[in-house]
C-alpha positions in Angstrom: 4.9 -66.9 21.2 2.1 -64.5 19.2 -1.4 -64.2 21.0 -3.7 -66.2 19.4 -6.6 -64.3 20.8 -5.8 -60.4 20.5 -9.1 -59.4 20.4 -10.3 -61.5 23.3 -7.5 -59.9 25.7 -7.9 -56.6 24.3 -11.5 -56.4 25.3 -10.6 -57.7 28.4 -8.1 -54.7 29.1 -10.6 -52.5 28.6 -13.3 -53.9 31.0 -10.9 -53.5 33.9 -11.4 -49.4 33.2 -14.3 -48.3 34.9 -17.2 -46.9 33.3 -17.0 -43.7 36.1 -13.3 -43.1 34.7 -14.4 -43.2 30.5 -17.2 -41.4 31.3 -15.2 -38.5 32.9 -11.9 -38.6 30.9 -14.7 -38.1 28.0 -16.6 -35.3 29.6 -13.0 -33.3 30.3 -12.2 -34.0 26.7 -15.2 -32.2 25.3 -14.9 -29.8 27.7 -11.3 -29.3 26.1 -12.8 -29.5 23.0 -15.1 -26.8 23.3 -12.8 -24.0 24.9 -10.3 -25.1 22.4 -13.1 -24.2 19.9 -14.4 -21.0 22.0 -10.8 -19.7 22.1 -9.8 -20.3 18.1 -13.4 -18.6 17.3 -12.1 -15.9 19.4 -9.1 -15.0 17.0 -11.1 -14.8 14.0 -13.6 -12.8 16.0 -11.9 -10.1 17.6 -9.4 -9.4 14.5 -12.3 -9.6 12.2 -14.5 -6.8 13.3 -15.2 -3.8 10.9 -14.8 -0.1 11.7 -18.8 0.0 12.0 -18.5 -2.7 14.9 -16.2 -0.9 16.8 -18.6 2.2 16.3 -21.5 0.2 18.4 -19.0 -1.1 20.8 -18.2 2.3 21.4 -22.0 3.3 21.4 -22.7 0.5 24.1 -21.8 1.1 27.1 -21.9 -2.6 28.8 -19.0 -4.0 30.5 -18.4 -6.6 27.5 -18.1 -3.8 24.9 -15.7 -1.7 27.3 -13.8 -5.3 27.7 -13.8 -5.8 24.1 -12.5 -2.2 23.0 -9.6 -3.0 25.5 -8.4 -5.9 24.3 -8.2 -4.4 20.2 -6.2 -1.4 22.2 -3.7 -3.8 22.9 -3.8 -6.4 19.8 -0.3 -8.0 20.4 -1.5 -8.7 23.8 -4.4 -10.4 23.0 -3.0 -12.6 20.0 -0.5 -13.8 22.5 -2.7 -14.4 25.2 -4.9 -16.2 22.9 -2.5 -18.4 21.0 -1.0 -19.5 24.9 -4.3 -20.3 25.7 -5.6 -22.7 22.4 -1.9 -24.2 22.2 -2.3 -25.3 26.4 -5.7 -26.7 26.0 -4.9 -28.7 23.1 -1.5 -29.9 25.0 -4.2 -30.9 27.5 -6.3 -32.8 25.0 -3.8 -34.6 23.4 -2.0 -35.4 27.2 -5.3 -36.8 28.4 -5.8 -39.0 25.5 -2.6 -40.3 25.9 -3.0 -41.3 29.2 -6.4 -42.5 28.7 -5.1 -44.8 25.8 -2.7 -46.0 28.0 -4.8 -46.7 30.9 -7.0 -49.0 28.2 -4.4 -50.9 26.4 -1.0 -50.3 28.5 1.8 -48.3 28.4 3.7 -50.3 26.3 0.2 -50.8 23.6 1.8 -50.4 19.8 -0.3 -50.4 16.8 -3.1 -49.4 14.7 -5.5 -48.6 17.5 -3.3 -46.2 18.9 -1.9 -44.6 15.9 -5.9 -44.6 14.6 -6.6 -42.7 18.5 -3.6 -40.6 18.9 -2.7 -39.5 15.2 -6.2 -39.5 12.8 -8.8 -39.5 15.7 -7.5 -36.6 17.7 -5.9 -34.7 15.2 -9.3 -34.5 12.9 -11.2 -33.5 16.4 -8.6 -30.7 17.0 -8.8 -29.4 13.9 -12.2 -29.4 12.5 -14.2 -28.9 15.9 -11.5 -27.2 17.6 -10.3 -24.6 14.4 -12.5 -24.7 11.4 -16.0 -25.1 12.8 -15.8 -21.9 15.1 -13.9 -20.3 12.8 -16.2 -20.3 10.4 -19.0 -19.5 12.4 -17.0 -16.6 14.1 -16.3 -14.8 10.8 -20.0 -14.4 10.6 -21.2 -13.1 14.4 -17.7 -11.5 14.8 -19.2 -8.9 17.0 -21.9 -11.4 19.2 -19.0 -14.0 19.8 -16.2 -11.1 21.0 -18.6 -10.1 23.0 -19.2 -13.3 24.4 -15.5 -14.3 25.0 -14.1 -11.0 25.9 -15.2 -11.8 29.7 -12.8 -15.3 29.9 -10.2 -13.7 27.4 -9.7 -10.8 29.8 -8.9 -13.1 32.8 -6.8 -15.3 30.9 -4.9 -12.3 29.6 -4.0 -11.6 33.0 -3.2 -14.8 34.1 -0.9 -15.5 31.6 0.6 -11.7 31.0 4.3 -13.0 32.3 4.2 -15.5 29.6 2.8 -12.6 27.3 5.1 -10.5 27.7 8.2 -12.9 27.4 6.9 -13.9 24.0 6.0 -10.1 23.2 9.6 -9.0 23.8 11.0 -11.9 21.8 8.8 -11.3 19.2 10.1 -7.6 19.2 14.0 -8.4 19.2 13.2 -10.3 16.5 11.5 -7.3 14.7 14.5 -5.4 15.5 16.9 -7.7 13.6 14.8 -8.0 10.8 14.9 -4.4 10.4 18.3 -3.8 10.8 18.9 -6.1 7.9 16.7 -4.3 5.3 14.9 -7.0 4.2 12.2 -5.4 1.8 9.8 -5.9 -1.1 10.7 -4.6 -4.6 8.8 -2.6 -6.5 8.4 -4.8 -9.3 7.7 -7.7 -7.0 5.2 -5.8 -5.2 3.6 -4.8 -8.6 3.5 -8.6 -9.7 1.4 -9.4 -6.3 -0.9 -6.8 -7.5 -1.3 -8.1 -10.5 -1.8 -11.2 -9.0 -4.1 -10.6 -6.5 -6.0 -7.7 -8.4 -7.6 -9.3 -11.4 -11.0 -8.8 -10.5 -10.7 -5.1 -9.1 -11.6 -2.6 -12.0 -9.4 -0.7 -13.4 -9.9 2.6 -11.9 -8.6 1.0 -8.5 -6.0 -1.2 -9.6 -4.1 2.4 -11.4 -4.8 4.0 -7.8 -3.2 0.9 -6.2 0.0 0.8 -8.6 -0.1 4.7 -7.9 0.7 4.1 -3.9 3.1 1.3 -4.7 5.4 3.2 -7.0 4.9 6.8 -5.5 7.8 6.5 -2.9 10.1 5.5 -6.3 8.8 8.9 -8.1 11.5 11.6 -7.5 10.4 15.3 -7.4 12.5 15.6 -11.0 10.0 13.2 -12.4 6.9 14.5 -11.5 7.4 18.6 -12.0 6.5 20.6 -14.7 9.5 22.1 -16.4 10.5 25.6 -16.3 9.2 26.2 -19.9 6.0 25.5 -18.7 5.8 27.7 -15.6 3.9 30.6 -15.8 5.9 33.3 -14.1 5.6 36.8 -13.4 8.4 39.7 -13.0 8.4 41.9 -9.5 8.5 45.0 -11.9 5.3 44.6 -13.7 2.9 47.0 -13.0 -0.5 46.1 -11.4 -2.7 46.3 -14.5 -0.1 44.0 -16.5 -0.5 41.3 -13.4 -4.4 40.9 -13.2 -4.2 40.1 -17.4 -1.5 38.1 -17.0 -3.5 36.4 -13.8 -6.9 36.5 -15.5 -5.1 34.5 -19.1 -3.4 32.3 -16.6 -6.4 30.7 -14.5 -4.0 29.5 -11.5 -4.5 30.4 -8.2 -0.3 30.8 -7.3 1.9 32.4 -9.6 5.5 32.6 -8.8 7.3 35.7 -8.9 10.8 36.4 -10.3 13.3 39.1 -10.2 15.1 39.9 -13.4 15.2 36.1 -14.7 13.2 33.3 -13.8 16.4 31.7 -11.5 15.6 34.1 -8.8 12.5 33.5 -7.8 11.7 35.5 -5.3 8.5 34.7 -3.6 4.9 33.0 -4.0 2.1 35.2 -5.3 -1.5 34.3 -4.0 -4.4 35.5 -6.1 -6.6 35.6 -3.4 -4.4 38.0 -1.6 -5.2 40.4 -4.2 -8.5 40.2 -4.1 -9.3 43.2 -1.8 -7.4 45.5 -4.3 -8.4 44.8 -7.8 -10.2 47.8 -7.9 -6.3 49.2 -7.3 -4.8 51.4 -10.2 -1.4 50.1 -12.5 0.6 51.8 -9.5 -0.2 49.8 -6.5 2.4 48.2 -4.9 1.5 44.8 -5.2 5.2 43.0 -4.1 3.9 43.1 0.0 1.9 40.4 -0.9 4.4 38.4 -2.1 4.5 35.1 0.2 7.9 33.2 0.7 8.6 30.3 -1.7 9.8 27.0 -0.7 12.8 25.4 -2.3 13.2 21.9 -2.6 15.8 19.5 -4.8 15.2 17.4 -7.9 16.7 14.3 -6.6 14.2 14.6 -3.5 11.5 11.9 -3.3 7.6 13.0 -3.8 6.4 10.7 -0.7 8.7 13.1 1.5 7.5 16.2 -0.3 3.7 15.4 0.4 4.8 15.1 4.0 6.9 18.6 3.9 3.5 20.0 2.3 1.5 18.2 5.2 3.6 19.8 7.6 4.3 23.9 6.2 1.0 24.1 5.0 1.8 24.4 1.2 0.8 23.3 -2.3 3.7 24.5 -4.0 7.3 24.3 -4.3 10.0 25.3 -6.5 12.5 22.8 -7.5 16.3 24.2 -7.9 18.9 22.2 -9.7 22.5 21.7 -8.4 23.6 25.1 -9.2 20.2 26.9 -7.4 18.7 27.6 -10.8 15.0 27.4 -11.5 14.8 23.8 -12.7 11.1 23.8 -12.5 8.0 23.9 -10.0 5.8 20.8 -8.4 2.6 21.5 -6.8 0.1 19.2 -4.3 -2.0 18.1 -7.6 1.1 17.1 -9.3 1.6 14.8 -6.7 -2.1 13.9 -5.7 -2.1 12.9 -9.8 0.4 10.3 -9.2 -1.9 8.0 -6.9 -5.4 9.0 -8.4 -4.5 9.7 -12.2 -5.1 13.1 -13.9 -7.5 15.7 -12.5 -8.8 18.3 -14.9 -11.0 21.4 -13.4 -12.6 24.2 -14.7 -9.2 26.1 -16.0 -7.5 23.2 -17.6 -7.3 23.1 -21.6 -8.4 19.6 -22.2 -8.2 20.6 -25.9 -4.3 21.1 -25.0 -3.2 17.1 -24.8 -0.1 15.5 -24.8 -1.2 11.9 -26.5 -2.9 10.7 -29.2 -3.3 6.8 -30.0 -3.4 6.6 -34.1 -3.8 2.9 -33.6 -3.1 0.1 -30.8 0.4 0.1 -31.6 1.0 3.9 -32.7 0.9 7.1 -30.7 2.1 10.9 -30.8 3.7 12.5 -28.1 4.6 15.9 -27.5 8.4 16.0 -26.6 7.7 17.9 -23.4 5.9 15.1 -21.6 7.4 13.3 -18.7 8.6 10.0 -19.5 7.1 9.0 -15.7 3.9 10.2 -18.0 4.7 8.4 -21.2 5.5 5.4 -19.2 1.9 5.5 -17.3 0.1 6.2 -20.4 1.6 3.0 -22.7 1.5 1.3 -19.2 5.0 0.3 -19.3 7.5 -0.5 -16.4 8.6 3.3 -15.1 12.4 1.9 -14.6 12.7 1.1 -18.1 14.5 4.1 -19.5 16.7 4.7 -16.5 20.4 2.8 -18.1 19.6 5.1 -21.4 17.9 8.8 -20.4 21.0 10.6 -18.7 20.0 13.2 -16.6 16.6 13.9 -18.4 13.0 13.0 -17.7 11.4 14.0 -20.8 10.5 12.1 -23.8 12.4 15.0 -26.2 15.4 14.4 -23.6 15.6 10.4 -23.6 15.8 10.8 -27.6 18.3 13.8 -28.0 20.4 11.7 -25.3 20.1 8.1 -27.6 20.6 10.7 -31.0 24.0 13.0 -29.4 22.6 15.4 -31.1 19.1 17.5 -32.0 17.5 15.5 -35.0 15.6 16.6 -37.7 12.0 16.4 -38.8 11.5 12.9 -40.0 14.1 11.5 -38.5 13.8 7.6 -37.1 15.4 6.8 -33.5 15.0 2.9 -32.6 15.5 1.7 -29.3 14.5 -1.6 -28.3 11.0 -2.3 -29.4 10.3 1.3 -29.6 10.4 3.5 -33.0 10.3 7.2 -32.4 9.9 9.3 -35.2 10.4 13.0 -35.0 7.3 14.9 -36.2 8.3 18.8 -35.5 11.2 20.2 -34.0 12.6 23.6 -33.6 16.3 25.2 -33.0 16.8 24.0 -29.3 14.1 21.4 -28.8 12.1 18.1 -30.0 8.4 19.1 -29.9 6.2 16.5 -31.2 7.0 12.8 -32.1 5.6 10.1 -33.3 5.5 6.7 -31.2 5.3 2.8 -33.1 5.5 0.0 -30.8 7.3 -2.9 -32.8 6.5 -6.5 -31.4 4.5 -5.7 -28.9 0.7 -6.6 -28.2 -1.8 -5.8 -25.7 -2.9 -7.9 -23.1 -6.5 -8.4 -21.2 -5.6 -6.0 -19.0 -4.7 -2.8 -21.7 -0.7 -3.7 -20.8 1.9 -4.4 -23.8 3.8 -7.7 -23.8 6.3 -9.1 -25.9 
C-alpha cells in the first residue's frame, strides 16, 4: 500500500541524523571541494607559465620557486601526479555524498531527491567550483598559484610516485605502438588546420607557417638553382680573370670546375682571397680551394639544413644519378622556403621571374621552379607531380605535356591552366605567358574553383 504521507516520514528520517554528523559530513565536503579546486587550478597553473616566469623563478631563490622549477623538469610526472590526485578527491566527494544520502533517506531511497543530490547537485559542484572557477582564476596568477601549490604538489608527487610511474610506463607502451604504426598527419590536412585556425594571423606569418609545414615535403631537386644558373669558375683561369669574374658576380662562394662544370672540384671562398688581391695574374690561387659537398637530388631539404647544421656549410652541390653537376643549393635557398624571398645588397631585383598582367594572367620565365610558380599563384605544390616527369621547372612541365620544344605562340592547356609560349630558343622555353581559366581569388589572395 503507497504512503500517504511521504513527506511527513521523509522529514522524519532525516531528524534521526544528528546535527554533529551533517555538520561534519558538510565541512569534509567543502574541504573536498576546495582541494579538488586547489589541485585542478594547479594544472592550468603550472603548464601555463610563460618563458618570462620561469625566468623569475629562476631569479628567486625561495624554496617554492626551486619546488616549482622541479616539478616543469619532470612534466609527465607532475600531470600524473596531479590528475591521481583531483580524480581521488572527487571519488571521495562523490563516496561521501553517497553515504550521506543514504544515512538520510536509506539505502534502499529511489527517486528525484537522490537523482537531484547524486547526479545535478554534485556534478555542478564538481565541475564549476571544483574545475572552472580555479581554472579560470589560475590562467590569470599562473605564477602566484604554482607557487602556492608547489609545496602540497611535491609531497603528493611522492606519495603517489608508484602509481605515477605505472601510469607513466603505460602511457609510454602506448606511445610505442602508436609509433610503430605510422599514424601521421598529411600535409594537406595539416595545411587545412592552418587555414582553419589561422584566419586572423596576417599574412606574413601564415606564409612562414605553411613554409615549416611543407618544408620536410620540399626535396633538394626542388629548391636548387639549375646548373645554367650557377656561376662557375675554371681551375685554369688566371688570377686577374677570377677577381672580374668575382667582382661581376657579387657572391661570396663560387664553385670551381675542372675542364667542364661536372667536375667540380672544390668550393672557392672570397674571403680567403682577401689577403692576396694585391697578387699579380700568376698567383696560384687553387690552394685556397675548399672541399665541396655533394649531396642528391632526390634528398630532402629538412635533412640538408641539418647536414649544414652539422659540417658547418652554406653550400652544396647537387649531382644527378650519373655524378653530373645537376645544380647547386645554398643555406638561403633553403632559409627562403620558410621565411619567403630575401634580397641583399647584390641581388638584381630588376632581374624577376613574375609579372601579374591582371588577377588571372601572369608571365613566367621558363627557368623558374615550379615549387616557385606554385608559391607565387599559391597553388597546392603536389599539383603537378602525375604530369612533370622528372623536371621541376615551369619550361620542363610544358615541354613534358608538349613531347616536344614548341614554338613561339604556341598554346598548351592543362586543366585550368593556359600557358602560352612567349620566347623560346633552340634547346629551351624562356618566357611564357600564364592565364588562369575558371578560377577566382579568395579573401585570402588563394585561387578557387
Amino acid at each position: 500500500m503507497d504512503d500517504p504521507y511521504p513527506s511527513y516520514h521523509l522529514l522524519a528520517q532525516i531528524s534521526d541524523v544528528s546535527i554533529s554528523y551533517l555538520i561534519f559530513n558538510s565541512l569534509l565536503f567543502i574541504l573536498l571541494l576546495v582541494g579538488s579546486a586547489l589541485v585542478s587550478g594547479s594544472e592550468v597553473a603550472f603548464f601555463s607559465l610563460s618563458n618570462e616566469d620561469l625566468g623569475n623563478l629562476q631569479e628567486d631563490q625561495s624554496d617554492k620557486a626551486k619546488q616549482v622549477i622541479q616539478l616543469i623538469e619532470a612534466p609527465k610526472n607532475l600531470l600524473s601526479t596531479i590528475l591521481i590526485l583531483n580524480n581521488l578527491i572527487n571519488i571521495g566527494i562523490v563516496t561521501l555524498t553517497t553515504f550521506v544520502s543514504w544515512s538520510i533517506f536509506g539505502m534502499n531511497a529511489t527517486g528525484i531527491v537522490i537523482i537531484l543530490i547524486q547526479t545535478i547537485g554534485i556534478t555542478f559542484a564538481i565541475v564549476f567550483f571544483g574545475e572552472i572557477v580555479p581554472k579560470v582564476y589560475a590562467s590569470k596568477a599562473s605564477l602566484q598559484f604554482s607557487m602556492i601549490m608547489a609545496p602540497s604538489i611535491s609531497f603528493f608527487g611522492a606519495v603517489l610516485k608508484p602509481i605515477s610511474l605505472f601510469l607513466m610506463a603505460m602511457s609510454n607502451l602506448i606511445e610505442k605502438n602508436i609509433q610503430k604504426r605510422g599514424y601521421s598527419l598529411s600535409v594537406n590536412e595539416l595545411n587545412h588546420a592552418l587555414e582553419i585556425t589561422t584566419e586572423d594571423t596576417p599574412e606574413e606569418e601564415r606564409d612562414i607557417l605553411k613554409g615549416i609545414v611543407n618544408f620536410g615535403t620540399l626535396t633538394v631537386k626542388q629548391v636548387m638553382r639549375s646548373r645554367m644558373d650557377i656561376t662557375a669558375v675554371d681551375e685554369d683561369m688566371d688570377f686577374h680573370e677570377l677577381m672580374d669574374k668575382i667582382n661581376k658576380s657579387g657572391f661570396s662562394r663560387i664553385p670551381v670546375f675542372q675542364e667542364t662544370i661536372d667536375n667540380i672540384s672544390g668550393i672557392l671562398y672570397i674571403k680567403d682571397l682577401l689577403p692576396f688581391i694585391e697578387r699579380d695574374e700568376d698567383f696560384n690561387w687553387n690552394d685556397l680551394i675548399r672541399k665541396s659537398y655533394f649531396v642528391p637530388e632526390n634528398k630532402k631539404v629538412d635533412t640538408l639544413l641539418k647536414d649544414f647544421q652539422l659540417k658547418r656549410v652554406h653550400m652544396a652541390i647537387v649531382v644527378d644519378e650519373y655524378g653530373g653537376t645537376s645544380g647547386l643549393v645554398t643555406l638561403e635557398d633553403l632559409i627562403e622556403e620558410i621565411i619567403g624571398e630575401i634580397n641583399d645588397e647584390f641581388d638584381d631585383t630588376d632581374d624577376v621571374f613574375f609579372q601579374e598582367i591582371d588577377t588571372n594572367t601572369f608571365i613566367f620565365e621558363g627557368k623558374v621552379s615550379l615549387n616557385d610558380f606554385c608559391k607565387k599563384l599559391e597553388l597546392d605544390a603536389q599539383m603537378f607531380d602525375e604530369v612533370k616527369g622528372e623536371n621541376e621547372s615551369l619550361g620542363g612541365l610544358l615541354l613534358e605535356l608538349n613531347s616536344k620544344l614548341p614554338k613561339n605562340g604556341t598554346k598548351i592547356h592543362f586543366e585550368e591552366f593556359e600557358f602560352t609560349i612567349l620566347a623560346v630558343d633552340a634547346r629551351k622555353i624562356k618566357k611564357v605567358k600564364v592565364r588562369l581559366i575558371g578560377l577566382d581569388k579568395d579573401s585570402t589572395g588563394a585561387f578557387t574553383d
